[in-house]
C-alpha positions in Angstrom: 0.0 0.0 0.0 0.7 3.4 -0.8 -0.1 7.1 0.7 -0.5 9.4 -1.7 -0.3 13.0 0.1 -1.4 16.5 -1.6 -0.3 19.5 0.1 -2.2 22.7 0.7 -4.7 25.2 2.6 -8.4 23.9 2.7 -11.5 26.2 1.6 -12.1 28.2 -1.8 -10.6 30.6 -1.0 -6.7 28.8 -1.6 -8.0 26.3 -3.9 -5.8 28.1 -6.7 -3.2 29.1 -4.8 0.4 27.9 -6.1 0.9 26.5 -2.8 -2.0 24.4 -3.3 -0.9 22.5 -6.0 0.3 19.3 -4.4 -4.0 19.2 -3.7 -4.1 19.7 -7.2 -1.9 16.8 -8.0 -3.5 14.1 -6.1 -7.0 15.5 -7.0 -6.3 15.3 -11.1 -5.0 11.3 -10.0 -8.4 10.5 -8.1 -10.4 12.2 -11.3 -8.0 10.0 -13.8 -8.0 6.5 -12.1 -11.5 6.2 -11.2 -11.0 6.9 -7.4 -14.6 7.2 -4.9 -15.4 10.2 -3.4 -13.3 12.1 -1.1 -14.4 11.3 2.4 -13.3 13.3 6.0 -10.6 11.2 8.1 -6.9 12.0 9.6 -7.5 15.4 10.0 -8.3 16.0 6.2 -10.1 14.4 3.0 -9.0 10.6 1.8 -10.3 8.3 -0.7 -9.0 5.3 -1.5 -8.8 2.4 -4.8 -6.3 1.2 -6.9 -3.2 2.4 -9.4 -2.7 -0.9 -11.4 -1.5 -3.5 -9.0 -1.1 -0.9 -6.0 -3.5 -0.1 -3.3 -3.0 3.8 -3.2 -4.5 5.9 -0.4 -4.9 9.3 -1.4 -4.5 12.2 1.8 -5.1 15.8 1.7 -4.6 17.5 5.1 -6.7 19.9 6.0 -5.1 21.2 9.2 -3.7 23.9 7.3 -0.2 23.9 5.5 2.0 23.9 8.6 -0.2 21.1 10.8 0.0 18.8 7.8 2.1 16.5 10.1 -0.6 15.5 12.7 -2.8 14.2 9.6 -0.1 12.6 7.7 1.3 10.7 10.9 -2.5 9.7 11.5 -3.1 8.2 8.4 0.3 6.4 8.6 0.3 4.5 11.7 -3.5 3.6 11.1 -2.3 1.7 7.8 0.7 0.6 9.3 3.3 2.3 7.1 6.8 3.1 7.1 7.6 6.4 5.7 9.1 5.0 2.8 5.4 4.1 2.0 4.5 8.1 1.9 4.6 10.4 -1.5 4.0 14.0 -0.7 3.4 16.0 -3.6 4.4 20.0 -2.8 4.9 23.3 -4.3 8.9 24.0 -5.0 10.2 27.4 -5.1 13.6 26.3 -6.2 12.6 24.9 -9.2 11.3 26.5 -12.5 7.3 26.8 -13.1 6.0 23.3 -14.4 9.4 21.4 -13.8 9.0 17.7 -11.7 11.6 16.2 -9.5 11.5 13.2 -7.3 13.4 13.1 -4.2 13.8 10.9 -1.5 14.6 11.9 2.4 16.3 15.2 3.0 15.6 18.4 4.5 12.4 20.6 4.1 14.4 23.5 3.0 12.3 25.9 4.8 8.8 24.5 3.3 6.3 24.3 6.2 4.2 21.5 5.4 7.3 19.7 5.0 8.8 21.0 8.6 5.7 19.7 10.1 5.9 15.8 8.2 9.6 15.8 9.4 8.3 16.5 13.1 5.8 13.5 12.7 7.6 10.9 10.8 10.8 12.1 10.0 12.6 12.0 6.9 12.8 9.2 5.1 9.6 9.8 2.8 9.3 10.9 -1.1 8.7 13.9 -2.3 6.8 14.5 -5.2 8.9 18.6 -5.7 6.3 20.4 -8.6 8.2 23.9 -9.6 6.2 27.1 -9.2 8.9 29.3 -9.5 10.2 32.1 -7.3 9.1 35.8 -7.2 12.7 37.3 -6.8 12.7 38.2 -2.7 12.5 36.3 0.3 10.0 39.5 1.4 7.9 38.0 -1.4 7.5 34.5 -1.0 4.7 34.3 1.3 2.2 36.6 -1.1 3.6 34.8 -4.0 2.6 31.0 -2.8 -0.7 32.0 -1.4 -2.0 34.1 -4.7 -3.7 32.1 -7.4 -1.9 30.8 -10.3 -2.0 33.4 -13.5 -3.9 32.5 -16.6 -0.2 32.6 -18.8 0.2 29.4 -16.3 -2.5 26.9 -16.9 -1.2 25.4 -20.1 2.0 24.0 -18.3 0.1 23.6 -15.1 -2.4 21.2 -17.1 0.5 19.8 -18.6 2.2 18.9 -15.8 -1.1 17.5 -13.5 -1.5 15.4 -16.7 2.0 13.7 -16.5 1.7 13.4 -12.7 -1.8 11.6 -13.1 0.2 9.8 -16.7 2.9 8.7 -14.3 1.1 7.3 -11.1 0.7 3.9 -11.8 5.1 3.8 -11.9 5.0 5.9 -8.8 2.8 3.7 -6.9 5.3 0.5 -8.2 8.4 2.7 -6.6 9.5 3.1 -9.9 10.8 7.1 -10.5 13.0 7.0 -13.7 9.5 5.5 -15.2 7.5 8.6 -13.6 9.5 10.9 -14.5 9.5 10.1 -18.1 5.4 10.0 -17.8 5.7 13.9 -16.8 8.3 14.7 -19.3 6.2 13.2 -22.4 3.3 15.7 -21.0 5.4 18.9 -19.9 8.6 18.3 -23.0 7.2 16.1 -25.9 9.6 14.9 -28.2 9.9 17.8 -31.4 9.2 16.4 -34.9 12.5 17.3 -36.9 12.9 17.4 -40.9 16.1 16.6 -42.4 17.8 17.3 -45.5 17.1 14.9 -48.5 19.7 11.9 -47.7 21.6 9.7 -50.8 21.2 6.2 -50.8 25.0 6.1 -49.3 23.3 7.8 -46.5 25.3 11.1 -47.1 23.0 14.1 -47.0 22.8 15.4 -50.4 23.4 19.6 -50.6 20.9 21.5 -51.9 21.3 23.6 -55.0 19.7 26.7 -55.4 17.9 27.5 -58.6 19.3 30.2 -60.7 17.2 33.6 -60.6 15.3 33.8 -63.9 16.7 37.2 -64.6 20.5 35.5 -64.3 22.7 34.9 -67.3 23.9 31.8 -66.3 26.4 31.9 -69.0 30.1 31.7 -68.8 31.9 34.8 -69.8 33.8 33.3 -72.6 30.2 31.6 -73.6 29.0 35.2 -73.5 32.1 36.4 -75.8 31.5 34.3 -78.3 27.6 34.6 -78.6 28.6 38.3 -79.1 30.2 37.3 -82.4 27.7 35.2 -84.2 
């Protein structure tokens, strides 16, 4: 079994937030797989089903951002994890708007729903790090994570809510490199590239411009004699 945890502030009122998007990852993966209705438990809203093989619990605290710890340690020790079992999906501020990286263990680099998992089942959990960007200043981060994503954003957000809910079947079978690629299909397709006409050697053959209609393509000594005739 897996735990599956979205991080964010409950109510409307942050539901677009950029700080809210680990809710939005985990919410786009219970619309894709078929997952029941959100119900209230561990301090927040959980529904439960299956990601191919993989029982997958899906958590989203709603303690607010820096309590996320007391529902995520809830939810764990009822189902018996290990924190190797837990996924938290998060904002990043050190990583570019729409970029994906998976990471296990480590610090919680100043993040406070992060701070508050590490209080209630230490470190050694996944994390799920989606890029929002950063606004420039310290002074600025708080506004910045709890305003609503612009409308220039949605395409890559889309993008990238698609890969995550592409990709969760490989994340629930611990496998990253697979997930990864998953997002990166969604957020960097492969480009479609023409190539110059090839011989059948396999040497590229050059191209040779037309001559200009109004051009003598004459030789000079062709032109010479043609003066004499």
């Amino acid at each position: 079994m897996r735990l599956f945890v979205g991080l964010g502030n409950p109510g409307a009122k942050y539901a677009m937030n950029r700080h809210n998007i680990g809710f939005m990852a985990v919410d786009r993966i219970a619309e894709d797989h078929g997952f029941p209705a959100w119900r209230a438990k561990f301090q927040g809203s959980v529904s439960e089903g299956r990601i191919g093989a993989e029982r997958v619990v899906l958590l989203k605290p709603e303690t607010f951002m820096n309590l996320s710890g007391q529902s995520v340690g809830e939810a764990m020790r009822f189902f018996k994890l290990e924190p190797a079992d837990v996924t938290v999906f998060h904002d990043e501020l050190d990583l570019a708007p729409g970029k994906c990286r998976v990471k296990a263990g480590g610090g919680h680099a100043g993040h406070n729903g992060l701070r508050s998992i590490h209080q209630h089942i230490g470190d050694a959990y996944q994390r799920v790090r989606l890029g929002i960007g950063h606004p420039g200043h310290k002074d600025r981060v708080a506004p910045y994570v709890l305003s609503d994503f612009a409308k220039a954003d949605q395409d890559w957000l889309d993008d990238l809510l698609r890969g995550i809910s592409d990709g969760a079947p490989a994340l629930a079978s611990d496998e990253a490199a697979r997930f990864m690629n998953a997002v990166a299909l969604r957020t960097a397709p492969p480009r479609s590239s023409t190539t110059p006409e090839a011989t059948a050697t396999g040497s590229v053959k050059p191209s040779t411009p037309a001559p200009d209609a109004g051009e003598d393509a004459r030789s000079p000594l062709q032109r010479l004699i043609d003066r004499f005739r």
